[in-house]
C-alpha positions as CSV (number, residue, x, y, z in Angstrom):
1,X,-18.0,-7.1,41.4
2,X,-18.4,-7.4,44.9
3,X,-18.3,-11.1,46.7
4,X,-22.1,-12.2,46.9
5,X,-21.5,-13.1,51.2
6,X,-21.0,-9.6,51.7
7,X,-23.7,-8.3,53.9
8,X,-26.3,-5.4,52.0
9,X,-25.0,-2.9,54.6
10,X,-21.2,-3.0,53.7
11,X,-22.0,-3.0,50.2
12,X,-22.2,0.4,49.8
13,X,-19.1,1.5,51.5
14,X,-16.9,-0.7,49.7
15,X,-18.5,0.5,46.1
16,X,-18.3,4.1,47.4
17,X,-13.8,3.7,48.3
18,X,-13.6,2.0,45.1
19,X,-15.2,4.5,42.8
20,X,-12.9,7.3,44.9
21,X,-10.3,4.9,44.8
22,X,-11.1,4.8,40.7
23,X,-11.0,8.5,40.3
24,X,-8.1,9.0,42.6
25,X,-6.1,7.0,40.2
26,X,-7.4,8.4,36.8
27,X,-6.4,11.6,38.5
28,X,-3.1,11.0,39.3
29,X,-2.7,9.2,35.8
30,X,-3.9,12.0,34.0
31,X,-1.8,14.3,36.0
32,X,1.2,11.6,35.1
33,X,0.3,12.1,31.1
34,X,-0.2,16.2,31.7
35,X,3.3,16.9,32.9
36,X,4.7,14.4,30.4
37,X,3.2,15.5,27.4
38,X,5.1,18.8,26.9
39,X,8.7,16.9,27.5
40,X,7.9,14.1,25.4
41,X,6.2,16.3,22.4
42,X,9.8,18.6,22.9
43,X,12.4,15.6,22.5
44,X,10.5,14.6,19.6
45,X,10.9,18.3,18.3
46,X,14.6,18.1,18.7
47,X,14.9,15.4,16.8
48,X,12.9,16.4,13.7
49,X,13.9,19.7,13.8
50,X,17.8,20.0,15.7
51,X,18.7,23.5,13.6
52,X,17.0,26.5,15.0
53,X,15.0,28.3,12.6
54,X,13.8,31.8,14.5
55,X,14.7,33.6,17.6
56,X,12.9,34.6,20.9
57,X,14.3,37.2,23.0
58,X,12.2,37.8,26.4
59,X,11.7,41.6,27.1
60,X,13.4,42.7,30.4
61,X,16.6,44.2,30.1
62,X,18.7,46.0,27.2
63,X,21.7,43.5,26.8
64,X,19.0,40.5,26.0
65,X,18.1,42.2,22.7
66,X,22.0,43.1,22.0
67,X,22.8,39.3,22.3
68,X,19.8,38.5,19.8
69,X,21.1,41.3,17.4
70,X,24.5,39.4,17.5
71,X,22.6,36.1,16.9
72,X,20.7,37.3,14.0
73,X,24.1,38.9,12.4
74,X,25.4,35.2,12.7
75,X,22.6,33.6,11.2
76,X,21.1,36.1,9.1
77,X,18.2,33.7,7.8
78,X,16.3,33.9,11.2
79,X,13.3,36.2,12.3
80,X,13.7,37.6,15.7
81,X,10.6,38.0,18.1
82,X,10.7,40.3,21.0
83,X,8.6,39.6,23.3
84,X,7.5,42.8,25.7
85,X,11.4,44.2,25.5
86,X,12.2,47.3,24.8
87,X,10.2,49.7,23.0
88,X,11.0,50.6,19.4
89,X,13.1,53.4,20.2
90,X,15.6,51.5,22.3
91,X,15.4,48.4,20.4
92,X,15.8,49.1,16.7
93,X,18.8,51.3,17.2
94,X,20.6,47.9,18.8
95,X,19.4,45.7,15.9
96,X,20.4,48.0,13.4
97,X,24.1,49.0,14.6
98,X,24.8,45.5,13.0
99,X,22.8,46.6,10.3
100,X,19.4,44.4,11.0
101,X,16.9,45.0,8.6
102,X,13.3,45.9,10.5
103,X,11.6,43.2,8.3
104,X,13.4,40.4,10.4
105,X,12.9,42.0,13.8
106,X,9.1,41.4,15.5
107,X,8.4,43.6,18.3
108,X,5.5,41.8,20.1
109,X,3.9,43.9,23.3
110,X,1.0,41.2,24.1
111,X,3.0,39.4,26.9
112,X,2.9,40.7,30.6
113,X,5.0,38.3,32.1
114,X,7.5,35.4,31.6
115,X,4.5,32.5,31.1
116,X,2.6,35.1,28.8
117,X,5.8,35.6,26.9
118,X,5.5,32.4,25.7
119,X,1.6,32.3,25.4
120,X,0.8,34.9,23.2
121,X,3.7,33.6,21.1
122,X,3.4,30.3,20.2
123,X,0.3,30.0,18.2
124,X,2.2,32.9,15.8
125,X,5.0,30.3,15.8
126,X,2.9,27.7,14.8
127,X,1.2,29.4,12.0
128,X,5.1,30.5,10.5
129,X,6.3,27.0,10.6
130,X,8.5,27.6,13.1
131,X,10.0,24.2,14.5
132,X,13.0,24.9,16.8
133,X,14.1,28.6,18.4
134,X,16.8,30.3,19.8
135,X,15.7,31.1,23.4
136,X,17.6,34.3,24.5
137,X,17.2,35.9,28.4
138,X,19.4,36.4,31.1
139,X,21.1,33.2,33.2
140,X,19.6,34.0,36.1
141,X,15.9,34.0,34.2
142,X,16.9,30.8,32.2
143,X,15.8,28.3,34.6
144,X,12.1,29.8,34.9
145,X,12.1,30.2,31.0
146,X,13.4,27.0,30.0
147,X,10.6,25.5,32.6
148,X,7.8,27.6,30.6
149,X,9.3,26.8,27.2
150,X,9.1,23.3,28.0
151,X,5.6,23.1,28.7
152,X,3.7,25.9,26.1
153,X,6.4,25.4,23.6
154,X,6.9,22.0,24.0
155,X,3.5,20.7,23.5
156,X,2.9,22.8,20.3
157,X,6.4,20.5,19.4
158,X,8.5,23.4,19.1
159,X,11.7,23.0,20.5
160,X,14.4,25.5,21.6
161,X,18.1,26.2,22.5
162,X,19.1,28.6,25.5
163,X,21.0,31.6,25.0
164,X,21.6,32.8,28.4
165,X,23.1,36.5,28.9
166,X,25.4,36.9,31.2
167,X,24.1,39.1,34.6
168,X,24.9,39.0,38.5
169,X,21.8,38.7,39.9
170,X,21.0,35.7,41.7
171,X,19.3,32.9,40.2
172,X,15.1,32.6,40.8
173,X,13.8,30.6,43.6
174,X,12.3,26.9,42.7
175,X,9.1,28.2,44.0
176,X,8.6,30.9,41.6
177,X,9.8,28.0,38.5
178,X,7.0,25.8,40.4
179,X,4.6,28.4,40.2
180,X,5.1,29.4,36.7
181,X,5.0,25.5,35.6
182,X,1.7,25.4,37.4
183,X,0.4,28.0,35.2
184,X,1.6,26.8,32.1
185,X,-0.1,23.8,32.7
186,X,-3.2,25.4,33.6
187,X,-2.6,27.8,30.4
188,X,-2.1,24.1,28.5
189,X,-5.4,22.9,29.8
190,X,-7.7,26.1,30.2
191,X,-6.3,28.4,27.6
192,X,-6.0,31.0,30.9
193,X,-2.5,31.9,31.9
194,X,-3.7,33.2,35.4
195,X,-1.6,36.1,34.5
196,X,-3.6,38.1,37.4
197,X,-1.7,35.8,39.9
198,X,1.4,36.8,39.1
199,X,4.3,38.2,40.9
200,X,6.7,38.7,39.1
């Protein structure tokens, strides 16, 4: 409520900064809630759910899907998704050298990139009860993927445990991480991944 001295012609400048001045702060608030939501929704995760209960391997290179075979031999309860990997030639060969049955292995093609691989994913996740997943790509991808994961996975209150494969390429830049983090929220928000922008 503005003070009744105030003269008619500076009313309206002072209501117009405060409504901007109003929506400027719900903006930044529910920017603030946004970015929080998918880290707050994953600790919660972790704590309900600390044992993994599937695997996700993200498609890019041949010795990702060898380190999932190994994980599934070790913990021979858990489904393994591949996310745009190898195709079924290449990969069931690795899965079953350590005898893998095909039934636990899910080759998924939808993806086209890193923030899709977790996109087209997570509602299957959701609808298989899966809580908590063994996140499998190489350490130099890791950073990027745990940034995603945290965001798409997290809000749907899955959480998941990095597997990182050993490589020696250098690790991403922060700007492609902030890119893709940008996207996932906009994924979170729209439902569109802006896959078309990527570069990846």
């Amino acid at each position: 409520m503005l003070a009744p001295g105030i003269p008619r012609s500076l009313r309206k400048p002072l209501l117009g900064q405060r409504r901007q001045r109003f929506w400027r702060q719900l903006l930044v608030s529910s920017l603030c809630l946004l970015l929080l939501y998918g880290p707050v929704n994953l600790a919660i995760a972790q704590l309900l759910w600390p044992q993994p209960d599937g695997i996700l391997v993200l498609g890019g290179h041949p010795h990702r899907e060898a380190v999932a075979a190994r994980l599934a031999l070790l913990h021979p309860h858990l489904h393994v998704w591949s996310s745009s990997g190898l195709g079924p030639e290449l990969a069931y060969p690795i899965f079953h050298a350590l005898s893998i049955s095909r039934d636990r292995i899910t080759l998924d093609y939808q993806a086209v990139d890193t923030v899709t691989n977790f996109t087209t994913l997570v509602k299957t996740f959701r609808q298989q009860h899966v809580h908590h997943l063994y996140l499998v790509t190489s350490d130099y991808h890791m950073a990027r993927a745990r940034a995603i994961a945290t965001v798409i996975l997290g809000s749907h209150r899955i959480a998941f445990t990095p597997v990182p494969v050993p490589s020696f390429t250098p690790p991403e830049s922060p700007l492609r991480i902030g890119r893709d983090i940008l996207r996932s929220l906009l994924w979170l928000t729209t439902g569109w991944s802006g896959a078309n922008l990527r570069n990846v």
